[in-house]
PADOVEX-375856 format. One record per residue (C-alpha): residue number from 1; z, x, y. Coordinates in steps of 0.5 Angstrom, whole numbers, always signed. Layout:
N
+-----+-------+-------+-------+
!   n !     Z !     X !     Y !
+-----+-------+-------+-------+
! NUM !     Z !     X !     Y !
...
+-----+-------+-------+-------+
% end
This chain:
251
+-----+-------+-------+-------+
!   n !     Z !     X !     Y !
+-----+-------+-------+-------+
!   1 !  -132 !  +236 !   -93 !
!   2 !  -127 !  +233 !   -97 !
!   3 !  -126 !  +225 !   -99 !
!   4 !  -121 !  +222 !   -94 !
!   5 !  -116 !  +220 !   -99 !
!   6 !  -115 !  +228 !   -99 !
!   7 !  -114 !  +228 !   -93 !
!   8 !  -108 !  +225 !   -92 !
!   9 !  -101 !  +230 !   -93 !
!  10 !   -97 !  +228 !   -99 !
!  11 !   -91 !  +228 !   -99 !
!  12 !   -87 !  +234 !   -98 !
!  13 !   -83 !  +238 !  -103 !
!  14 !   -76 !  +238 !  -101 !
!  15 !   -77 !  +230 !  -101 !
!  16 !   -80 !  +230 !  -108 !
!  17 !   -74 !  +234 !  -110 !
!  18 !   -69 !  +229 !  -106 !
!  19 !   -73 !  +223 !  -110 !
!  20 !   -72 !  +226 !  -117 !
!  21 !   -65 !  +228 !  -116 !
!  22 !   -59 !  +224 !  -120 !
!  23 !   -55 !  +220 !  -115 !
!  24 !   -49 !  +222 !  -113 !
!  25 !   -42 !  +220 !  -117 !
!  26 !   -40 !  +216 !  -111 !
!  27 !   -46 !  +213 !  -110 !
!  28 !   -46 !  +212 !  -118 !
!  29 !   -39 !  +206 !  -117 !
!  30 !   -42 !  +202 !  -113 !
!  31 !   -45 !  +196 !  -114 !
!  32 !   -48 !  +191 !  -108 !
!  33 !   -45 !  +184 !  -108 !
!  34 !   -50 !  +178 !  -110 !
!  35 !   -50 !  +173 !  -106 !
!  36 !   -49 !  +166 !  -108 !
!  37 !   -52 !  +160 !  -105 !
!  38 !   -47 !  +155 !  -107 !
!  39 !   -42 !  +160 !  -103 !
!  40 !   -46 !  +160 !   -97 !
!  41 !   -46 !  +152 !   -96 !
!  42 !   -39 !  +152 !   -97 !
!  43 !   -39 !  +157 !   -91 !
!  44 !   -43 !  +152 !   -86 !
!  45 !   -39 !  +146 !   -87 !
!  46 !   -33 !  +150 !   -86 !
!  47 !   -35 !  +152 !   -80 !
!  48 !   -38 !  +145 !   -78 !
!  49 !   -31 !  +142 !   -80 !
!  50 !   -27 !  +147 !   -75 !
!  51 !   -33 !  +145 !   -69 !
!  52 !   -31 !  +139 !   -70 !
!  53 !   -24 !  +138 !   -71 !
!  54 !   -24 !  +142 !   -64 !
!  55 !   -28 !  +137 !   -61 !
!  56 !   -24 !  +132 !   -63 !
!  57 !   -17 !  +135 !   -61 !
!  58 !   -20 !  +138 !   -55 !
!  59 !   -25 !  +133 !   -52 !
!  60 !   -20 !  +126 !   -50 !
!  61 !   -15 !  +131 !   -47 !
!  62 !   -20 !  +134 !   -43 !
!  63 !   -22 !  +127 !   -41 !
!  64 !   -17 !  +125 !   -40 !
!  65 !   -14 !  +130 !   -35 !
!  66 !   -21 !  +129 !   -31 !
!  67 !   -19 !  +121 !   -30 !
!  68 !   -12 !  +123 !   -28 !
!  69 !   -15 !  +128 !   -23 !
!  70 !   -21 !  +123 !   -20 !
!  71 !   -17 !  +117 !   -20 !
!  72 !   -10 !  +120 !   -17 !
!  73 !   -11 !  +118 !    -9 !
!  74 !    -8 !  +122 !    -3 !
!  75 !    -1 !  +118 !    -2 !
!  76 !    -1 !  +115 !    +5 !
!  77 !    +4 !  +110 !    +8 !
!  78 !    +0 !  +105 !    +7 !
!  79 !    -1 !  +106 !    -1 !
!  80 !    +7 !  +107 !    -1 !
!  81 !    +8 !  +101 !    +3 !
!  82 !    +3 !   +97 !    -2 !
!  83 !    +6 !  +100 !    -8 !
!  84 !   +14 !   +98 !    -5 !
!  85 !   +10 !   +89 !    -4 !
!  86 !    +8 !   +90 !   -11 !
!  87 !   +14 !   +92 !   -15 !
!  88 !   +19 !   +87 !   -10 !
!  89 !   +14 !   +82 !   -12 !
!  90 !   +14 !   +84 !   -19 !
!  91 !   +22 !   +83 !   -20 !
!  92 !   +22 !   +77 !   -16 !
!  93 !   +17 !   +74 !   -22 !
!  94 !   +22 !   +77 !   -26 !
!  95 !   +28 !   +74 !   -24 !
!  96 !   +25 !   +68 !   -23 !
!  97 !   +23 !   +67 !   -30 !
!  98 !   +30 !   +69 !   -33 !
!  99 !   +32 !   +63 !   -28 !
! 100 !   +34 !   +56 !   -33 !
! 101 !   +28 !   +52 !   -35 !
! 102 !   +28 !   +46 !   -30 !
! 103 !   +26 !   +40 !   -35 !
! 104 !   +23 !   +34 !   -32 !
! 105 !   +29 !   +29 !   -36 !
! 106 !   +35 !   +33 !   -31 !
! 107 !   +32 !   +29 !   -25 !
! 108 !   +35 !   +22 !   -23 !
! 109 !   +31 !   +17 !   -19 !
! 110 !   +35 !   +14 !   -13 !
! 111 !   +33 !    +8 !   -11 !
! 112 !   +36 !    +4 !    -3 !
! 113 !   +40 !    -3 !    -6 !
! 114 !   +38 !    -8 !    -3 !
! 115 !   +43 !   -11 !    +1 !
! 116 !   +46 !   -17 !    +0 !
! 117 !   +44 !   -22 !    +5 !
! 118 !   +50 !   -24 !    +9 !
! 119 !   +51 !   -31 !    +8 !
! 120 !   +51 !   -35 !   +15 !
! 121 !   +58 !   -39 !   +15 !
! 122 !   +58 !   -47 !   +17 !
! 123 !   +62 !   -50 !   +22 !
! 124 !   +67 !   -53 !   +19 !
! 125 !   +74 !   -58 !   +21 !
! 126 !   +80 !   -54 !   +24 !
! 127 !   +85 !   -55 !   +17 !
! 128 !   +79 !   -59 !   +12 !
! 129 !   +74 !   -57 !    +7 !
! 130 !   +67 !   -58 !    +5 !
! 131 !   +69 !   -65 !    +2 !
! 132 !   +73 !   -67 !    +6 !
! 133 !   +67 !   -66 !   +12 !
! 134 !   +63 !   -70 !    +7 !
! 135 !   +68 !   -76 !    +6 !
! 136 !   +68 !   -76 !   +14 !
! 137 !   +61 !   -76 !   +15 !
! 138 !   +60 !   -81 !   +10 !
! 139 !   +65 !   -86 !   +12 !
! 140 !   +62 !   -85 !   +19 !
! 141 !   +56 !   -87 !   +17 !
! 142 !   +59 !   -93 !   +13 !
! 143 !   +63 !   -95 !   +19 !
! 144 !   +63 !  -101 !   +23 !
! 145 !   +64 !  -102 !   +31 !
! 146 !   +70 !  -107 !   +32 !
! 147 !   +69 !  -114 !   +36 !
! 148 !   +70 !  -113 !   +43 !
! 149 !   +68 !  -119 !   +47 !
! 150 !   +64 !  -117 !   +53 !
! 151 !   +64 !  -118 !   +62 !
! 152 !   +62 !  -125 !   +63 !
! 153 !   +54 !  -123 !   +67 !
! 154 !   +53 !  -117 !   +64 !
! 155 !   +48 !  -115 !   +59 !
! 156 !   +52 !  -115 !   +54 !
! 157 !   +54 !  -122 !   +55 !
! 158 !   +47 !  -124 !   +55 !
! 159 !   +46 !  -121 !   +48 !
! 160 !   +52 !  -124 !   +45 !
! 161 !   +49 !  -131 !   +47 !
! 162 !   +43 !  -129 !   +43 !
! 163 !   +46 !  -126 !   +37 !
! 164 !   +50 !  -132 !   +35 !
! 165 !   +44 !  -136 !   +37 !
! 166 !   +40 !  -132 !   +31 !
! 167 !   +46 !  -134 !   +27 !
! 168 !   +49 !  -126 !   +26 !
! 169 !   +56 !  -125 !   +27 !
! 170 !   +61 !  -122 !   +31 !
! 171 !   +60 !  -115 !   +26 !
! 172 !   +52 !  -115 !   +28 !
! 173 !   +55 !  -117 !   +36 !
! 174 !   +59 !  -110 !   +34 !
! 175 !   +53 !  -106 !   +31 !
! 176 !   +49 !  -107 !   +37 !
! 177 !   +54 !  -105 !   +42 !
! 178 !   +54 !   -99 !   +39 !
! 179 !   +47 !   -98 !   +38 !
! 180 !   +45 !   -99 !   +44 !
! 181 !   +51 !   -95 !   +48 !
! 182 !   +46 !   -89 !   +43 !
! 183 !   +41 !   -91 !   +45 !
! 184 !   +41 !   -93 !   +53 !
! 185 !   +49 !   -94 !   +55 !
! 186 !   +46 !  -101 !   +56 !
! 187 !   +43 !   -99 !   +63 !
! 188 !   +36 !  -102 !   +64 !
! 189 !   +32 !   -97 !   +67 !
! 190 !   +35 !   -92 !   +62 !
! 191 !   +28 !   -87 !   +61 !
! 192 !   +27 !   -81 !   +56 !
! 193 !   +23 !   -76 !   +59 !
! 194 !   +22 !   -73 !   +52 !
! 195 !   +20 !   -79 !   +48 !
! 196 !   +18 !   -84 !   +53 !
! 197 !   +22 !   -89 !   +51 !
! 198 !   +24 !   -94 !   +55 !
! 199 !   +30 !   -99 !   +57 !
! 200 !   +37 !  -102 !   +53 !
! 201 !   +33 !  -102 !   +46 !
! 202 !   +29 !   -95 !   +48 !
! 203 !   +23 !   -99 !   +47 !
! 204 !   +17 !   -92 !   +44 !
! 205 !   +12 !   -94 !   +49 !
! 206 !   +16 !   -98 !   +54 !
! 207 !   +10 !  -103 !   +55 !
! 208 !   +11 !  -105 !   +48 !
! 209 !   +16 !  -110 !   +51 !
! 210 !   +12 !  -113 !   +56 !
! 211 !   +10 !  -119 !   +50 !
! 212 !   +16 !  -121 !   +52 !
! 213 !   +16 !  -123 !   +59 !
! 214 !   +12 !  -120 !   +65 !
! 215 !   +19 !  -116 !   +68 !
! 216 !   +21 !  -113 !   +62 !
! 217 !   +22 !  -106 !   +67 !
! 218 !   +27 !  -109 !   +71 !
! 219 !   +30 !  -115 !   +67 !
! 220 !   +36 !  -115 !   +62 !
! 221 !   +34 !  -121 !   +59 !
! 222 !   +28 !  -119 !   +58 !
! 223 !   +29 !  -112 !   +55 !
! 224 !   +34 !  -115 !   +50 !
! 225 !   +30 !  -121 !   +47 !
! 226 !   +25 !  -116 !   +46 !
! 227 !   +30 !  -111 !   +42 !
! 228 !   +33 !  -117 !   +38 !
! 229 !   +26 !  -119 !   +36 !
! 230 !   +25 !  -112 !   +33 !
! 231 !   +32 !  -111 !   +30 !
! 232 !   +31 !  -117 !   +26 !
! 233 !   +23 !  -116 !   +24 !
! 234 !   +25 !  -109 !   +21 !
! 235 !   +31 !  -108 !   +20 !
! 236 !   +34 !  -115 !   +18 !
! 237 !   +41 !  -115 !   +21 !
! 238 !   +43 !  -110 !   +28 !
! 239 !   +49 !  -107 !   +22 !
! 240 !   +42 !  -106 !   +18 !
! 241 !   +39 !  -101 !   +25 !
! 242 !   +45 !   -99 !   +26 !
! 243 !   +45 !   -96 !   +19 !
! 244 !   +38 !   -92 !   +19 !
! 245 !   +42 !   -90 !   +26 !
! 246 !   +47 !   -86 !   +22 !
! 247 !   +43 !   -83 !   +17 !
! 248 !   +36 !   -81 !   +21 !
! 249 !   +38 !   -81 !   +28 !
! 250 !   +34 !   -86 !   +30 !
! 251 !   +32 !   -94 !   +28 !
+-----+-------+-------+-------+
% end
């Protein structure tokens, strides 16, 4: 037997024949490139630079083109109906913004005038002013009756008596004439509802004249005594009655 390494075939002849022949004149020119690491790196980040670029340019407008795609809804009448209210109301805001600015200051208030109250005219005289009606007026306060001598038996001839025996004169005689025609018209049983005066002097109450005699309802006499009595207590004179007359309307 022989050792293993024996065993094994060698290499053939025509091998050995190729191994030991001088290589070829074309093989002879040729040489390998040697590879470079620094190129290689260069390599890589060029081709990661164009990856990029492309997904940079490329990606928004793929984006882009699929909103528009999911976004664009089926027209419809409603949708256009819509579209038409908003662009009319778009314009009208448009318009209404171009219009001129309104400021406060192009504003007036407006205020109703009162009216003048319309004066309420005054009775006058027929062809007299004022002060003529004022002179009037006060000569009739200041005036005094004229002296008329009375009906023998009536009240006034019972009151003259009486006036010229208190010492008045014919003037006083006149002032109480016209005094008591005011008054009562010289009627004895003359009565004012209103008041209650009663009698020739329109004694306020009538009752008052009874402290001059029990029938001063019916007696003249009586009445005019009472009337002089008061006269002359309050106001001196009949002229001076007849005065506070004229200004106040009563004595």
């Amino acid at each position: 037997m022989t050792p293993g390494n024996e065993m094994t075939p060698g290499p053939s002849r025509a091998v050995r024949r190729a191994a030991d022949a001088p290589p070829l004149r074309s093989e002879v020119g040729r040489t390998r490139p040697r590879w470079s690491r620094s190129r290689g790196v260069l390599s890589v980040f060029a081709a990661m630079a164009a990856v990029g670029f492309v997904a940079a340019y490329v990606g928004p407008i793929g984006v882009s083109l699929s909103k528009a795609e999911a976004v664009e809804p089926p027209a419809t009448l409603y949708s256009i109906t819509l579209g038409d209210a908003q662009s009319l109301r778009v314009s009208g805001t448009a318009a209404e913004a171009d219009g001129p600015e309104l400021a406060r200051g192009n504003y007036e208030v407006y205020v109703t005038p009162t009216p003048t109250p319309t004066p309420t005219p005054t009775k006058k005289a027929t062809g007299t002013s004022s002060s003529e009606s004022e002179s009037e007026s006060e000569s009739e306060s200041s005036w005094t009756p004229p002296f008329a001598s009375p009906d023998p038996g009536s009240a006034q001839s019972i009151a003259f008596d009486m006036v010229m025996a208190r010492g008045w004169s014919n003037d006083d005689f006149s002032c109480l004439v016209a005094l008591w025609n005011r008054e009562s018209g010289w009627r004895v049983n003359a009565y004012n509802a209103g008041s209650g005066a009663y009698g020739i002097p329109q004694a306020l109450p009538g009752n008052k004249m009874a402290s001059a005699g029990a029938d001063w309802e019916t007696s003249a006499a009586t009445q005019i005594a009472w009337g002089l009595g008061y006269i002359g207590g309050r106001y001196g004179t009949p002229c001076g009655a007849w005065a506070h007359s004229n200004s106040s309307g009563w004595y």
